[in-house]
C-alpha positions, 0 to 999 in steps of 0.5 A: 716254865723256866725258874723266875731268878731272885734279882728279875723279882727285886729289881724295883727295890734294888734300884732305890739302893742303886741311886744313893750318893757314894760320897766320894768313893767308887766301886771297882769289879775286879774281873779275872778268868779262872781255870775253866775259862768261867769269868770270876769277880769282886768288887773293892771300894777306891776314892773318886779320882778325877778323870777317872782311873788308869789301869796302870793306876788301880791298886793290885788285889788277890784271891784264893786261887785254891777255891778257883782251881789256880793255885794250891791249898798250901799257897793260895794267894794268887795276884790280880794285876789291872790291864783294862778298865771300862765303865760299869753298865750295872752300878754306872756313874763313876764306877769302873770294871777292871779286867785283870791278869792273874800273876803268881806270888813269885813274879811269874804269870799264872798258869792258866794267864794266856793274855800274857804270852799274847799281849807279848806277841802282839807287841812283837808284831805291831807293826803288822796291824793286826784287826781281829773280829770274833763272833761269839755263839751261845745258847741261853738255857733254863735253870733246868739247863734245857735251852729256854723255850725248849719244849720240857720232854722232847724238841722243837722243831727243825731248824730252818726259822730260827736264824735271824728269826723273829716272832715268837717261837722262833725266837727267846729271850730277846731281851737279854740279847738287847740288854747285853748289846747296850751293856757293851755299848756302855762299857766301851766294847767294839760289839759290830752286831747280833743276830738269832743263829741256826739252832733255837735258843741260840744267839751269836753277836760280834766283836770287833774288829779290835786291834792286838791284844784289845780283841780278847780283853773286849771279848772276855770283857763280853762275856762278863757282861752276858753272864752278868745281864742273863743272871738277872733274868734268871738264864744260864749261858753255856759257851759248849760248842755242841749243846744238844747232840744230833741234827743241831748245829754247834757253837763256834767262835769264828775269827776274822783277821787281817793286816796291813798287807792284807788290806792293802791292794795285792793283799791277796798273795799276804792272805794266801800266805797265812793261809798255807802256814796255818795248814802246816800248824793246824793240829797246833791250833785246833789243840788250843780252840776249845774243849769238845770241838770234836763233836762240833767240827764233824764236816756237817752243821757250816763246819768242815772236820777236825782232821782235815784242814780246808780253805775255800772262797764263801765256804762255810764248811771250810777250815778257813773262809775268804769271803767273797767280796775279798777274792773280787776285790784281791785284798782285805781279810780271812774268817777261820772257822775251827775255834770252839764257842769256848774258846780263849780269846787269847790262845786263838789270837796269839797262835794266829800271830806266832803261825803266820809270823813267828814265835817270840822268845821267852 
């Protein structure tokens, strides 16, 4: 049996303290993404402000960029700068999560900052409406990083039950799945569903669809919230895009996307456009779509390979998906199949935007 975690065991004495007045004051997590892609946060004290705060109005804050893997020993400091604020599921009341950009001591974006070169681009293109959709796999693991419910020295069995499975032995750990379903309810988060996926302990919910730049802040402000939900039950989260080698499907991050014009009736000839410009750039992309997707894009498991670029109409073992309500109808959007678990929200949305309609200047 998996390790209990300290905060499952002291919830009922935690509460009392979560229930005190703050007495005019307010709890601020200032929440950033560190060199790994792995979500860091901190928590300041700010005064009640009626109506609550903008992003434009939080205070900027900074870390030891040197303890996160941003910034050297001899010039630390790195600067938080807000760009998003949501409601606090853990702490509620008037308490607030803050999604920031990390910035450098001189006034240039962080190395490892993609929502900058991102938010640029949907700013460039915003007259083409983009709605992104991105679907989140993972796979919840124990303490011993063996996925939860997984037998200690060997397997379950095959796969075949397990999606969209219920009923005990198909399923684990619904709870945090639930519990992290209304977390983003709470925070304001566009989550469109859930459901259990191919391999056990595997789970998948979606996010979207979002306009521009608001699709990777929501699906980083997502994955916060599963970190945090999952410590409380005492669970790791793992994002990698093949968890368990062999006959196991992978972890992706499917990413539909649309415009104006491929909404709209005739939008068909706007989708098969993107579709060729994405085959001329498709070594560009998948550099960007996540560490290990090598092992995850093989042409087996719903995945079509690495080398190949391919398109197809219901095709799940394509590069790229047209569903096919959308080739019936003639218009509406596309899922490209090839970004990884692990993916950046904002490299796969901004590269998405600079292939299909051009780069911006520096």
């Amino acid at each position: 049996m998996a390790q209990q975690s300290s905060a499952t065991s002291n919830a009922p004495n935690l509460q009392k303290y979560l229930d005190l007045p703050q007495k005019g004051q307010i709890m601020a997590e200032y929440i950033w993404i560190d060199s790994d892609l792995a979500v860091r946060s901190k928590v300041r004290t700010l005064p009640y402000k009626e109506g609550g705060y903008a992003a434009s109005e939080l205070p900027q804050w900074n870390f030891d960029g040197s303890s996160t893997g941003q910034a050297p020993g001899e010039n630390s400091d790195v600067y938080l700068r807000p760009v998003a604020v949501y409601p606090d599921p853990f702490m509620r009341g008037d308490n607030i999560l803050v999604l920031t950009e990390c910035w450098n001591p001189d006034g240039t974006p962080n190395k490892f900052n993609a929502r900058y070169e991102a938010a640029k681009l949907m700013e460039a293109h915003a007259d083409r409406e983009p709605w992104f959709g991105l679907e989140q796999e993972y796979t919840l693991l124990d303490l011993n990083d063996r996925p939860y419910g997984w037998p200690v020295n060997g397997f379950p069995a095959p796969q075949g039950p397990y999606y969209c499975g219920v009923g005990a032995g198909k399923v684990v750990m619904r709870d945090i799945v639930l519990a992290h379903y209304k977390a983003c309810l709470y925070a304001g988060i566009n989550i469109s569903g859930t459901n259990a996926e191919v391999m056990a302990a595997q789970w998948e919910y979606q996010v979207g669809p979002c306009k521009g730049i608001e699709q990777g802040d929501q699906l980083w402000l997502s994955r916060y919230l599963l970190a945090r939900v999952a410590e409380e039950f005492g669970a790791k989260v793992s994002f990698d895009p093949k968890p368990i080698p062999g006959d196991w499907n992978g972890a992706g991050l499917h990413t539909n996307f649309s415009t104006k014009e491929m909404r709209e009736e005739g939008g068909m000839k706007h989708i098969e456009d993107a579709i060729k410009k994405l085959e001329s750039r498709h070594k560009e992309h998948i550099a960007v779509y996540g560490k290990g997707n090598e092992l995850r894009l093989t042409g087996r498991h719903e995945t079509g390979s690495i080398d190949v670029f391919s398109a197809g109409v219901a095709n799940r073992g394509a590069s790229i998906r047209i569903p096919r309500e959308v080739a019936a109808k003639g218009y509406g959007y596309f899922e490209d199949r090839r970004p990884a678990s692990n993916a950046d929200p904002y490299l796969i949305t901004g590269i998405m935007m600079e292939t299909c309609f051009g780069a911006v200047d520096k």
